[in-house]
C-alpha positions in Angstrom: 34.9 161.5 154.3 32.7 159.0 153.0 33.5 156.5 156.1 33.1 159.3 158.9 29.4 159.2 157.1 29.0 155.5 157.8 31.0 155.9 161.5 28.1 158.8 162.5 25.3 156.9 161.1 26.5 154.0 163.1 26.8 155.6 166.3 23.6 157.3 165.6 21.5 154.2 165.0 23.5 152.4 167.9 22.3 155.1 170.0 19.0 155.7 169.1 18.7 151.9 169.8 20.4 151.8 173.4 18.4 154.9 174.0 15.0 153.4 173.4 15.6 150.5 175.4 16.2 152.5 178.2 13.8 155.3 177.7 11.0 152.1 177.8 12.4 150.3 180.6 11.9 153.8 182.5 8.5 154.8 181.7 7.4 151.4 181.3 7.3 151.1 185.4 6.1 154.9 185.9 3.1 154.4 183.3 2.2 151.3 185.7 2.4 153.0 188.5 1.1 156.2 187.5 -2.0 154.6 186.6 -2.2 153.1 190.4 -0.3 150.3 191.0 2.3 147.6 189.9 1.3 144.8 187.7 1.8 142.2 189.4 -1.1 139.9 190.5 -3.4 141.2 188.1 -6.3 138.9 188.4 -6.4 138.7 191.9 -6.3 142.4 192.5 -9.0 143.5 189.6 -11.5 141.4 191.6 -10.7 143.5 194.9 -10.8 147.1 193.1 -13.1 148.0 190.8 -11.7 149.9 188.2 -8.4 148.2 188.3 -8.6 146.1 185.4 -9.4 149.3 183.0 -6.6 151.4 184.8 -4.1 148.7 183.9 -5.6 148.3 180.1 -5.0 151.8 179.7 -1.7 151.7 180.7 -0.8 148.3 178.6 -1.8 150.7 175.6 0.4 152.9 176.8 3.4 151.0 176.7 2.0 149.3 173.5 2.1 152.5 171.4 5.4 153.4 172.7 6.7 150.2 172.2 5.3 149.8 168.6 6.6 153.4 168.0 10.3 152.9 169.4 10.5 149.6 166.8 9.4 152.2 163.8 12.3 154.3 164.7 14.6 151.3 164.6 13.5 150.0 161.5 14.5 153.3 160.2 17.9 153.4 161.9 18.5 149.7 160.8 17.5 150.6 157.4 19.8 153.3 157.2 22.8 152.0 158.6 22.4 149.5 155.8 22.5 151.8 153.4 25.7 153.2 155.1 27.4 150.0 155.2 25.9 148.8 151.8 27.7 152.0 150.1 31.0 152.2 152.5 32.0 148.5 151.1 31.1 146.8 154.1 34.3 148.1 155.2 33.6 150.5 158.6 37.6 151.2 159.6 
């Protein structure tokens, strides 16, 4: 019983993980664009559009608070699968 514990907390942290990787390398591209263009050639184009540069800091934020927030949830996971494997033995058959 104790090891089907360890096996679920392991597949939940695994996925959680693989999950927010993915989740961020979606939205990352749509908060970009959403806010009105790609990234790319920053400097040149904040000269051209006025506006541009603040657009684009709004939307680093963006990705910085769901970035910052998705490596909260991992610590978590990592700490408890840890605990999981700390208290199975180390042994995860």
């Amino acid at each position: 019983m104790h090891i089907l514990v360890v096996q679920v907390v392991y597949w939940l942290a695994l996925s959680t993980w693989f999950g927010g990787v993915l989740f961020i390398g979606v939205a990352a591209p749509i908060i970009f664009a959403h806010s009105g263009g790609k990234q790319s050639n920053f400097a040149g184009r904040a000269k051209r559009e006025p506006g541009r540069a603040a657009r684009d800091a709004v939307a680093g934020r963006s990705v910085g608070k769901l970035l910052s927030l998705l490596m909260k949830i991992q610590t978590r996971m990592r700490g408890g699968l840890l605990a999981a494997l700390v208290g199975s033995g180390g042994s995860c058959r």
